[in-house]
N, C-alpha and C positions, 0 to 999 in steps of 0.2 A: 504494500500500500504506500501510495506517494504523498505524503503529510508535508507540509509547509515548514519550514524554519522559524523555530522560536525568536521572538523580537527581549531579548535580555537587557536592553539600556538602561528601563526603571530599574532593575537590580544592580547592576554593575554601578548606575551613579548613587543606589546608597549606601553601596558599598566604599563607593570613594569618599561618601560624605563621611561615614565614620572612619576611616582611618586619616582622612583630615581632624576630626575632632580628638582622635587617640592622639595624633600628634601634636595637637593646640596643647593639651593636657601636660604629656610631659614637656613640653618646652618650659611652660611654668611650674613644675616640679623643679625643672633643670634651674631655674633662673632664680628661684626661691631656698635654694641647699647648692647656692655657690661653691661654698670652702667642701664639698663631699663632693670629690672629684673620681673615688674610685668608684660611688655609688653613678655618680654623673655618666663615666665609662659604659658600668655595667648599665645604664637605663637607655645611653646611644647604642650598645651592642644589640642587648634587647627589640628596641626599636626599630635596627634594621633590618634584625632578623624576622622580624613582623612583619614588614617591609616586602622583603624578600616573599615571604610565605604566602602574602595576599598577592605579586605578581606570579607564584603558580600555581593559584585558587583560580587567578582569572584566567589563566593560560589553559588548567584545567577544563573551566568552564564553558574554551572555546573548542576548546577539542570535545566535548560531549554536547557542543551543536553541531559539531561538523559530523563527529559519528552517529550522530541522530538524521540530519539532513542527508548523509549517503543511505543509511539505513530505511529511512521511506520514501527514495529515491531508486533504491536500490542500483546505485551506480555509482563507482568512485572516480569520479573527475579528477585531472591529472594534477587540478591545481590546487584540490582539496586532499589527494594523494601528498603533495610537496611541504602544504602547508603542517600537513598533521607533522611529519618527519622530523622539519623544522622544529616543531614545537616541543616535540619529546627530545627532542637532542638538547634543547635547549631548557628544560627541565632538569635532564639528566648532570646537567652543571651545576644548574644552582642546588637541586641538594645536596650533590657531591659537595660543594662548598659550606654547605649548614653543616654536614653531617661532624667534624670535628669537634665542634661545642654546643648545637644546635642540641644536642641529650635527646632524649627516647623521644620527642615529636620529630624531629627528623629523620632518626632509623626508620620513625614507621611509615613516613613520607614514602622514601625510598624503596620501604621496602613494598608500599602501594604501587610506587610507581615501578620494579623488575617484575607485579602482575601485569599491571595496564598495557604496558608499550608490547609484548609479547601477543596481549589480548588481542589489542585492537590493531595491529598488522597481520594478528589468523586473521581476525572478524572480515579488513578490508578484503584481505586476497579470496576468504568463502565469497562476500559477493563479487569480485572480479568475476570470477570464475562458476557466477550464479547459484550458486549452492545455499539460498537463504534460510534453509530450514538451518545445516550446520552452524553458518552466522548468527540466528539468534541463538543459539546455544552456549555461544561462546561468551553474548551479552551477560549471562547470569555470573559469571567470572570477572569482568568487567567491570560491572556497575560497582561491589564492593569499592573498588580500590576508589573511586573517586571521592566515596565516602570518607574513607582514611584518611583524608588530610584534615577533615574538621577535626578527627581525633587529634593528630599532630598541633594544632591551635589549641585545643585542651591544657597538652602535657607540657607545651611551651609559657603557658599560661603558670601551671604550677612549677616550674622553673626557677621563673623570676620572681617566685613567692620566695622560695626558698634563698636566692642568691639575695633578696633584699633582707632578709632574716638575720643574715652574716654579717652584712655591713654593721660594723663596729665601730666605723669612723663616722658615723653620721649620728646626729642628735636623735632622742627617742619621738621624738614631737614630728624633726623631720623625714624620718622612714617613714612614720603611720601615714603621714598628711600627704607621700608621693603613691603609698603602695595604696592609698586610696583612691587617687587618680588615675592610679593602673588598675585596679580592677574595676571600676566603673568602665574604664574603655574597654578591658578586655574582655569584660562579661558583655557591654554592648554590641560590641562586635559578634562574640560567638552565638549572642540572640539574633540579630541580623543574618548573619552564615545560616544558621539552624530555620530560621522564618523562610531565607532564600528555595534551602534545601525542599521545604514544605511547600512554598509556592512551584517550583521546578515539577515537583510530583503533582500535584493539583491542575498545574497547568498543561502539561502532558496529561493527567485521563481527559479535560478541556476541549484540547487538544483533537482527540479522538473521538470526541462526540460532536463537534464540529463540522469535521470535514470526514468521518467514516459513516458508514452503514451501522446499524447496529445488528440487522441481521445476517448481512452478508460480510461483513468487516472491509467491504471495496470501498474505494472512496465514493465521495457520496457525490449531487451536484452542484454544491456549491465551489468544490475542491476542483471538481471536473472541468466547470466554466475558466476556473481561476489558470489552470493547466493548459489549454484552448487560447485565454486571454496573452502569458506566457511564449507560447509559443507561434501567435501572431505578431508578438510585437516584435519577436526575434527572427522575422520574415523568413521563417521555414519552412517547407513546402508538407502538408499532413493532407489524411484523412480521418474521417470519423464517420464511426458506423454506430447507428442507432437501432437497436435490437428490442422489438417489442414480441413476446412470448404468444404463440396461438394456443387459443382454446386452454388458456389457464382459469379463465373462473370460471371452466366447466371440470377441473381437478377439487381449486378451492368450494365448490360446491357440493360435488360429487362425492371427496376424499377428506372435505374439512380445511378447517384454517393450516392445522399442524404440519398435514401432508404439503399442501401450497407453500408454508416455510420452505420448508426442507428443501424442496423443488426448487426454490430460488437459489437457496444453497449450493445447488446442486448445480446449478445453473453458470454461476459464479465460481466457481471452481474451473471448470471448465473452459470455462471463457480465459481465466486467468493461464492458462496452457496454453493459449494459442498466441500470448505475447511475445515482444521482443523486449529487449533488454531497454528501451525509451519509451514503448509502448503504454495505455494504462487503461484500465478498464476499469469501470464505474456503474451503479445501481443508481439509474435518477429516480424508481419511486415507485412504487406496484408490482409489473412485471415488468420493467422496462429498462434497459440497461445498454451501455455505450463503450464504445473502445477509441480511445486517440492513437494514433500509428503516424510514425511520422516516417516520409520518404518512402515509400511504398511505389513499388515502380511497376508495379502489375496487381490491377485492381481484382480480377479473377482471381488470381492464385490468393489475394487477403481473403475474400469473401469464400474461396472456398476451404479455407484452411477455418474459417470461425464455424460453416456449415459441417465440418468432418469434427470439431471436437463437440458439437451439441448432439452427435448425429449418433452415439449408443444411446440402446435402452436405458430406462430409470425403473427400480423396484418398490413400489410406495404400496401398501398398503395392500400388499398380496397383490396387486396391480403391476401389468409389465407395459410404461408406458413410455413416449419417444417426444423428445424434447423437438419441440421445431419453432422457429420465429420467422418472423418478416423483419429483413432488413433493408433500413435505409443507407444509401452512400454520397456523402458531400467529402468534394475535397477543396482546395484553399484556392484553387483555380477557379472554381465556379462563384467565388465570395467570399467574406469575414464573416458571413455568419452561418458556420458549421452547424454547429447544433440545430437550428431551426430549419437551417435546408436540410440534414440528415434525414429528422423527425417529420419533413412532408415526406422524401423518398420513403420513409417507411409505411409512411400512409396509402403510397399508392405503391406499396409490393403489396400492403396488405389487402388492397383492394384488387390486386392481381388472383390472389389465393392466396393458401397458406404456404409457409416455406419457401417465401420467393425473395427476392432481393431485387431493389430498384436502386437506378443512381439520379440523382439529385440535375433535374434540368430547370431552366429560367419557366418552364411553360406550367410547373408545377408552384412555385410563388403563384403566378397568373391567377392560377385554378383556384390555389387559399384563398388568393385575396375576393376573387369573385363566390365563392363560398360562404367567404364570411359576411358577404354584401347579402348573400341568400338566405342567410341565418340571421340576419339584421329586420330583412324584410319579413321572415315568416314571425320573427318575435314580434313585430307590431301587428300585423294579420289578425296572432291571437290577441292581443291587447283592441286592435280595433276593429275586432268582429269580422273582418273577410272574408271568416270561411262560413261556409254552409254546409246544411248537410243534404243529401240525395239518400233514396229509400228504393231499396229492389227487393220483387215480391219474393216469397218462398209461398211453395204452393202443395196442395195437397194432389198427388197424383193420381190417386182413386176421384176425387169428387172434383177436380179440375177448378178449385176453389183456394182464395190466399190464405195462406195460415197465419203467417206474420210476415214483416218485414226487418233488411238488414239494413243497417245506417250505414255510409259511405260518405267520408267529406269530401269537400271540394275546396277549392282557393279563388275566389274572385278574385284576381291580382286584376292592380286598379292598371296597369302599363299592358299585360299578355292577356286578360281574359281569363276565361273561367277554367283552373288546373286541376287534371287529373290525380289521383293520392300519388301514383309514379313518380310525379314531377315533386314531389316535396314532402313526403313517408320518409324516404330513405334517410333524408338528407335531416328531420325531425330525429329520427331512432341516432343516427350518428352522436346528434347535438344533443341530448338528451329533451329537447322542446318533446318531443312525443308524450313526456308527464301532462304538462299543462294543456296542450294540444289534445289530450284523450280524454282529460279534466273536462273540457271544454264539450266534447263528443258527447257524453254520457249525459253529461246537464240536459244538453241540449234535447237530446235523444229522446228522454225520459219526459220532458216536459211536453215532444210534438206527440211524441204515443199514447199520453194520458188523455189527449184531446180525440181519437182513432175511434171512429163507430163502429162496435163489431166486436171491441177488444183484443185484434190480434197480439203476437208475442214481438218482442223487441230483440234482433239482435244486433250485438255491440261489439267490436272487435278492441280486445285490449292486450298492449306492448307487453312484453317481459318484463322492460323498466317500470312499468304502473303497478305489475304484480308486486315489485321489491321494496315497490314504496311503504312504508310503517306503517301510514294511515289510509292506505286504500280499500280498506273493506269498511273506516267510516265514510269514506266520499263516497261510494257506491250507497250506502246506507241513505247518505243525505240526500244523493240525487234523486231517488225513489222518493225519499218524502218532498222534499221542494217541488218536485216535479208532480208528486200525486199521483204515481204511479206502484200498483202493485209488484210486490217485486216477482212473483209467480210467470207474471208476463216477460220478465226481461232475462234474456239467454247473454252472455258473455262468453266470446269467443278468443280464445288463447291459440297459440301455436306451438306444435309438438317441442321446438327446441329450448319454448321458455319452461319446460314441464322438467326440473333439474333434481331439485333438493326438496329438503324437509320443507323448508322456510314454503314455499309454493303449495305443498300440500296443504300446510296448513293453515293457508290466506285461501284456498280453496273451500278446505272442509268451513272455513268461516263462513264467505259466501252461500252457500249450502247452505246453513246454520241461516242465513238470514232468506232464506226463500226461493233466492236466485237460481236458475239452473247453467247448467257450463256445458262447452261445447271446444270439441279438438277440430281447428280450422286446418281446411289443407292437408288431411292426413294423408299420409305416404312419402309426402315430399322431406320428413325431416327424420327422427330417427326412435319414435315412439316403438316401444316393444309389448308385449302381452302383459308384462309384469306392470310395465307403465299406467296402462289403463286401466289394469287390476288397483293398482296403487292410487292411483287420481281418481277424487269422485267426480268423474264425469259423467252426462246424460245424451249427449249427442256428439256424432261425430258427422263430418262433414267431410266425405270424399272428392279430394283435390279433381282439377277438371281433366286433369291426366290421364287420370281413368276413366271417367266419364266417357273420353272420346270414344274409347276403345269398344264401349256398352253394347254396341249389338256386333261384335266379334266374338261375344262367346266367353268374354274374357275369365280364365280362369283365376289369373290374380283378384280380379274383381268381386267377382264369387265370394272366396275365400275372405275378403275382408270384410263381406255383407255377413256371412257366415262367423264370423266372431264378433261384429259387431253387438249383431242377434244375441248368442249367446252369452252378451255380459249385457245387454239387457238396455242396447243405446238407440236412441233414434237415430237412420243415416239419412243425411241429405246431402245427396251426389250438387256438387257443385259444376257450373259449365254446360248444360244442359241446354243444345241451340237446335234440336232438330226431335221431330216428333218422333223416329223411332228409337232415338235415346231413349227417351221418356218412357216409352213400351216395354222396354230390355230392362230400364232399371225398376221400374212399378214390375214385373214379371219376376225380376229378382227379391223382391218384398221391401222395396224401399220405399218408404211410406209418404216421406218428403220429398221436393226436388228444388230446384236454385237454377236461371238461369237467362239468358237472350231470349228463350225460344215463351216464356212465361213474363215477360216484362225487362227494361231496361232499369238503372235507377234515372230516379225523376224525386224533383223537390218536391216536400211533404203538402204542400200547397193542391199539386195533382193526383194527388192518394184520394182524395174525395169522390166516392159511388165506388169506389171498389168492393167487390163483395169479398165477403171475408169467413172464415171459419172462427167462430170463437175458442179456441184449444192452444193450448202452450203444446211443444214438441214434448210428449208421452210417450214412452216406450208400451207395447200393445201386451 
């Protein structure tokens, strides 16, 4: 993981503020016990040995940012390779220099420092040589010794207790009154050291919670931008791939929150194998995750080197399942701004299918920005009432009579005219407008059926996102009552791929619970199984037009899902029904209902007026 370098100034300058005040102190110790000159010696030897020991506190302290900064870099620069060198050779003199009278804080200095410099020339050459697992191993060896030298300020401290002790030649007045000046400085100081140490620790976990994942431990996108920012400004030639995971929150639904962890994990892992040595991969937030690669001279062989390490199976949950994503590819030729041109390429791999990979063209800004001009438009639409809605019969195919009707909006756009759901569903379900947009549907809906002579049944087709919303089974509740409408009347139509988890069942069995009946739209086309419908209390299902066409071939598929329908006890209404011997084939087959061209277009509720109608909500016989 590639973590930032620590900013140490506010430390280092109060560091310098108290060893400026140590020194203000004993100048006037010095200046105040003249005629004690041997005391005077021993208070400048002291002194400088203090001196001394805070220039390789600091030298320390810059060598454990540089082996921090190679460390979540994971690269040793040749000039942070030189610097370190420097700095321990230069270390290695000045304790050499203390250690003659320097006493047991300088042996222990030293003998911190024959761990350290050993440590940290393994540590650099492991990552030279990428070997990061060995590298942090080597950290646990490491870190001690830098500790060690606040110990060495300790025992230099009691030193000069002891050599001020001795002084004989100095008045009793004047020892107490210096040796009290020195321990004020030197306990201030070793509080400061010890606070520094605290803050050092504190601000590295900070640190990590900042700019890392906390589930995936990759850096995160604040860290990733910062990385991107970096390496723009250093006009170097990159690319960035933006990786959005398919069909993960049909895992996180299917398998749980824990398994979908894992799975990112897993993910993560993975991706981090496919690096280079400058490379860095990141978790911007969900499922969605990014790689920087810099100098990349063959955009295939990147993209497929990220596809072959996602490309084994995953074991979750007694589940043998296969990671695939859509990726996007922006590189620094097409623009400065990588990440957001990545994140449309991925939009339109993923609107390719799944497992695809798209690169980043000017024609795809175009398309966002007219998107977002679309998604502008349709948010005022529902704010100022544009849409409408249109009503198509469902009819009884024995008595050639309506049973109910199904609501279909439309879009009176005030510039194109009256729109198709085609022209602006998709683009709704994208945006998440399909909540307030179906919000809108059901009010509506509920309100023109309540006014319907005859009392046929209502149906209403609602998103997967409407299902997940918290309070959807009270809006459905209110819409029935505002609207005056029984709920017995009003069918709600769902589609097989919102029919997931628990959570769905149980906004289902609620529904139920309040009167409503529910109905599987388009079935076949998505990926309902027997357990499914065993599992959902559904009452009707609704045969995609797929089948439909096929109706007087005979069709055996056909059959066979009229034949289970049957037997779990559901109303089918073949949907698509444009030609009267359809109608014949599917009423032959025992379908009770039918839907279609061949029985009425939809038309706004204004011309439903004299239709005859059957008074019956869709019963199973």
């Amino acid at each position: 993981m590639h973590l930032p370098q620590v900013d140490y100034t506010g430390e280092m300058q109060g560091s310098r503020r108290t060893i400026f005040i140590a020194t203000v102190v004993a100048l006037l110790a010095a200046v105040a016990t003249l005629g004690i000159a041997a005391f005077h010696r021993r208070a400048d030897d002291r002194r400088g040995r203090y001196e001394q020991l805070m220039v390789i506190e600091a030298s320390a302290d810059r060598l454990s940012a540089l082996e921090w900064e190679a460390s979540s870099r994971r690269r040793v620069p040749l000039p942070v390779q030189a610097e370190v060198t420097a700095r321990l050779d230069a270390m290695r003199s000045q304790l050499l220099a203390l250690q003659g009278d320097g006493g047991a804080g300088a042996t222990r200095a030293l003998a911190a420092y024959r761990t350290l410099r050993p440590g940290l020339e393994q540590e650099f050459a492991l990552m030279r040589s990428r070997d990061f697992a060995s590298a942090e191993a080597v950290v646990a060896v490491v870190d001690p010794a830098f500790d060690d030298l606040r110990d060495e300020l300790r025992s230099a401290a009691a030193l000069n207790r002891r050599l001020a002790a001795r002084s004989d030649r100095v008045s009793w007045i004047g020892t107490v009154a210096v040796m009290i000046l020195l321990v004020v400085g030197v306990t201030a100081l070793l509080g400061l050291l010890e606070r520094a140490g605290r803050r050092r620790l504190h601000d590295g976990h900070l640190r990590r919670l900042a700019f890392s994942d906390s589930l995936t431990g990759l850096p995160n996108r604040p860290l990733f931008e910062r990385r991107i920012a970096e390496t723009l400004a250093a006009g170097e030639p990159a690319v960035v791939a933006f990786l959005d995971l398919d069909d993960f929150k049909q895992v996180n639904d299917s398998l749980g929150h824990a398994a979908g962890d894992r799975l990112l994990q897993i993910c993560g892992e993975r991706l981090e194998r496919a690096l280079r040595a400058d490379d860095m991969v990141a978790r911007l937030g969900g499922d969605e995750f990014a790689i920087l690669a810099r100098e990349v001279s063959e955009i295939d062989a990147f993209v497929d080197r990220i596809f072959s390490v996602l490309a084994g199976p995953v074991m979750l949950e007694g589940k043998r399942l296969h990671l695939r994503a859509s990726i996007g590819i922006a590189t620094t030729a097409a623009g400065p701004d990588l990440l957001r041109n990545a994140d449309l390429a991925m939009y339109a791999a993923k609107a390719a299918g799944t497992n695809r990979c798209a690169l980043f063209t000017e024609d795809m800004h175009t398309h966002a920005v007219e998107r977002l001009d679309r998604r502008e438009q349709l948010e005022r639409a529902i704010e100022n009432e544009e849409l409408v809605l249109h009503y198509q019969p469902i009819v009884d195919l024995d008595l050639g009579r309506v049973a109910g009707f199904e609501a279909l909006v439309r879009w009176e756009h005030p510039a194109r005219g009256l729109l198709g759901p085609g022209e602006f569903i998709p683009l709704a379900e994208e945006t998440g407008l399909i909540v307030p947009l179906g919000r809108w549907v059901l009010r509506e809906a509920a309100r023109d059926a309540a006014r319907w002579a005859g009392a046929p049944y209502l149906s209403v087709n609602v998103a997967g996102a409407q299902l997940e919303q918290p309070g959807f089974v009270e809006e459905v509740a209110c819409a029935l009552a505002d609207g005056g409408l029984d709920a017995a009347r009003l069918v709600l139509e769902v589609t097989e791929s919102s029919l997931v988890g628990d959570l769905e069942a149980e906004r289902l069995q609620a529904l139920r619970r309040l009167g409503v009946r529910l109905a599987i739209d388009d079935f076949g086309t998505g990926y309902s199984s027997l357990s499914y419908l065993r599992r959902f209390p559904m009452d009707v299902l609704k045969i995609d037009r797929s089948f439909t066409r096929d109706a007087c071939d005979d069709s055996g598929l056909l059959q066979a899902i009229v034949a289970m329908g049957e037997s779990l006890g559901l109303v089918l209404i073949p949907e698509g029904i444009e030609e009267p011997e359809q109608a014949d084939a599917l009423r032959a087959l025992g379908c009770r209902l039918g839907q279609g061209y061949l029985f009425g277009r939809p038309v706004p509720a204004e011309e439903l007026v004299g239709i005859a109608v059957r008074v019956s909500a869709p019963t199973a016989s």
